[in-house]
C-alpha positions, -999 to +999 in steps of 0.1 A: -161-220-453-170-215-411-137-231-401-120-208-427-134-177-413-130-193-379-093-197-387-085-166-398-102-149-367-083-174-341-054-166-366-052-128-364-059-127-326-033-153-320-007-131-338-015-098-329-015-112-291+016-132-295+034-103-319+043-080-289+059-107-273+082-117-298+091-079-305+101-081-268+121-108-270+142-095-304+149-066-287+164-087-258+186-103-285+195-072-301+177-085-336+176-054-348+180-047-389+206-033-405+198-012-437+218-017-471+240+014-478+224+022-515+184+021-495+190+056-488+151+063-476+151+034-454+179+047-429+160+059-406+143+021-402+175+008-391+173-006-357+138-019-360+132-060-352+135-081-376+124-118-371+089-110-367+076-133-386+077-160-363+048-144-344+024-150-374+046-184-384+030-192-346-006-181-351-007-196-385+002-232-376-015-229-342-047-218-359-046-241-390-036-266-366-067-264-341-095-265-367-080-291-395-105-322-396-110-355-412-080-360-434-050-339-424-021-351-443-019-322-471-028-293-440-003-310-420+027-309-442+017-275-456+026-260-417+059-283-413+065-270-449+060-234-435+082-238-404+109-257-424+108-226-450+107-201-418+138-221-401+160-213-434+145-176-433+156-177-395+185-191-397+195-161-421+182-133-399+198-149-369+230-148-386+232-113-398+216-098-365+245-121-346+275-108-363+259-074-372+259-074-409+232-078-437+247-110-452+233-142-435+234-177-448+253-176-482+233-183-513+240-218-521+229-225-485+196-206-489+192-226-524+202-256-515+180-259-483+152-249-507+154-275-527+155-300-505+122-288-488+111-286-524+121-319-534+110-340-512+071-325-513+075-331-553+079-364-543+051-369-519+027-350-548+043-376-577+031-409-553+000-391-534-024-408-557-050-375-548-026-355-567-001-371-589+009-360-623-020-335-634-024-296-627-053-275-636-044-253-666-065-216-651-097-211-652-104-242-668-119-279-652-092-291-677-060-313-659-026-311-681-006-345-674+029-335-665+037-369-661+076-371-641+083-338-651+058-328-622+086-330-598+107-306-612+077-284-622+070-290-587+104-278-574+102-244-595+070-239-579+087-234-542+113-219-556+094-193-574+070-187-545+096-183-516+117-159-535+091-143-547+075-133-513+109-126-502+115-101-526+088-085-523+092-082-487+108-045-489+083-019-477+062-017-445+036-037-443+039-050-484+044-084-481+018-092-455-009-071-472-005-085-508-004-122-491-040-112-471-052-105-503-040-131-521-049-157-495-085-143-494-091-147-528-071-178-531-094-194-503-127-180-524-113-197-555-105-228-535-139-233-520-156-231-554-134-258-562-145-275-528-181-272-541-177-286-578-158-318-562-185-323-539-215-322-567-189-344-590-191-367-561-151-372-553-142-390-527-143-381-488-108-378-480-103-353-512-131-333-497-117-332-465-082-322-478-092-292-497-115-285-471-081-281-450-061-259-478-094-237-473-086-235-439-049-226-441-062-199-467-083-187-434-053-189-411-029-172-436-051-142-440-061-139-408-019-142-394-009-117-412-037-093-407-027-101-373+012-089-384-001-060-403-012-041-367+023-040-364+037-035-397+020-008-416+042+022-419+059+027-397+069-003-389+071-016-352+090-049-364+099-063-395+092-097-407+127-112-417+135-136-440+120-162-407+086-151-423+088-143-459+098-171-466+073-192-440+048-172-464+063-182-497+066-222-483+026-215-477+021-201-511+041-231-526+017-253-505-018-244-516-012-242-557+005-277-556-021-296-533-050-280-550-030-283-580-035-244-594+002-239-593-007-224-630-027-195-610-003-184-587+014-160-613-015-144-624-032-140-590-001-134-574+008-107-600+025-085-580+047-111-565+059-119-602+064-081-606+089-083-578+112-113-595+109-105-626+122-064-618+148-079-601+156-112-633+149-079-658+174-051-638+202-081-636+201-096-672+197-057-688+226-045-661+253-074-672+241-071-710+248-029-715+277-032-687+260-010-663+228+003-677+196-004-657+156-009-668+146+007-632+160+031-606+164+000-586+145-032-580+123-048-572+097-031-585+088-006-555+122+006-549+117+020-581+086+035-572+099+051-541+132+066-563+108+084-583+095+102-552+059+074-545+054+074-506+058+036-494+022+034-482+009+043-513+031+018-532+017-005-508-019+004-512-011+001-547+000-031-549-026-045-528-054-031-550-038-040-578-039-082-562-074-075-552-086-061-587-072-096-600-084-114-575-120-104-578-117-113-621-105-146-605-129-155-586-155-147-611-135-166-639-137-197-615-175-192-607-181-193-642-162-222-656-170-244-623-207-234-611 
């Protein structure tokens, strides 16, 4: 638990000194946003930075990087995984800042790339013989054998995750305060985990994994703190596709090597909220020819269309993570003290 709150220190001052730099350096490249037509509020954001992300995308993996010990493979990959999800998200941003429109890469690009990230770690977690076919079912010491069809479980996982966070990634500082919180609690919930493996006597190298994925949990909290002293409202810079979906590849990373994938919906409730506006709005929209569930979606566009100041969705949503974070981690103290 030292190196995790070591990591999220070394984390947050890495970003926040690394942060002005990289708005700098968008601003030399012109990287600045363009705002949608139909988000009428957000007009006046349009020239802020995007591509921010990579400044926490830096002090994440630098961090994690630093204070990972004994066996590293599952910390390792979890910060290629993040850069390789962040390249996509770059990619994208670089595109639409380049040729000055709000359409980067084209969808099947975006989806296919996923899913080849995606694959090939529900590979690794289908031969790893520390992980293989079982997940937890939450807030249970129970494993549910998924047998082959973890890999495509394992597939929906990333996918969920990274579009999740993206989507979610529409106010000032939203998506980098609901992942602190999340990450917080997630690295709480992982520890007790930590603990109950260590009195059930598991083996080193298991110890030393999750020990890692407790770091990361560290270093993601503390990275985007780190963002968050330049992204609360109003923004300074914006983190881009580059780092929602570094976040989401993260996210993808720690439920499926400490196999709590089943969790990440109910912890990361407000993440769900976001897809599922957006799944509900489209479905509803096609069906009636036009109708719609919500002003707009996700979820806090709608908010802020009936009049809710962004920082107070925000505040909001982050509570809202924290409230279920705390029932969590007190679920998980119960079942595995």
């Amino acid at each position: 638990m030292i190196f995790a709150l070591l990591g999220c220190v070394l984390a947050f001052l890495l970003t926040a000194l690394v942060c002005p730099l990289v708005i700098r350096l968008i601003r030399r490249m012109k990287g600045q946003q363009t705002i949608l037509h139909y988000v009428e509020g957000h007009k006046g954001k349009s020239g802020t930075p995007t591509m921010g992300g990579l400044s926490f995308i830096f002090g994440i993996g630098a961090a994690a990087l630093t204070l990972f010990r004994g066996d590293k493979r599952f910390g390792i990959i979890s910060v290629v995984v993040m850069c390789g999800y962040g390249l996509i998200g770059f990619l994208d941003d670089f595109i639409k800042v380049r040729f000055k429109r709000n359409l980067g890469l084209r969808a099947w690009q975006k989806i296919i790339s996923q899913v080849l990230i995606a694959t090939i770690i529900a590979v690794f977690v289908y031969i790893n013989p520390n992980l293989g076919t079982s997940i937890y079912a939450p807030f249970s010491k129970t494993l549910i054998d998924l047998k082959w069809f973890i890999i495509p479980f394992t597939i929906v996982v990333f996918l969920a995750c990274t579009n999740s966070v993206n989507l979610t990634d529409g106010l000032d500082g939203l998506a980098s305060g609901v992942t602190a919180v999340y990450a917080a609690a997630f690295g709480v919930i992982t520890f007790i985990i930590v603990e109950y493996l260590r009195k059930e006597g598991a083996a080193g190298d298991i110890i030393f994994e999750y020990n890692n994925l407790l770091i990361l949990c560290g270093c993601l909290c503390g990275g985007v703190l780190g963002f968050l002293c330049f992204n609360t409202y109003p923004a300074r810079v914006f983190m881009g596709g580059a780092g929602s979906l570094a976040l989401g590849g993260v996210v993808g990373c720690l439920a499926v090597f400490t196999r709590l994938s089943l969790l990440v919906p109910i912890l990361g409730v407000m993440y769900a909220a976001s897809a599922l506006s957006v799944i509900i709005q489209v479905l509803y929209f096609k069906r009636t020819k036009g109708k719609r569930v919500f002003h707009m979606s996700p979820l806090h566009h709608h908010f802020e269309k009936k009049g809710v100041f962004e920082g107070k969705v925000v505040a909001f949503y982050m509570i809202i993570t924290l409230l279920v974070g705390i029932v969590c981690i007190g679920a998980y103290l119960y079942v595995f003290a």
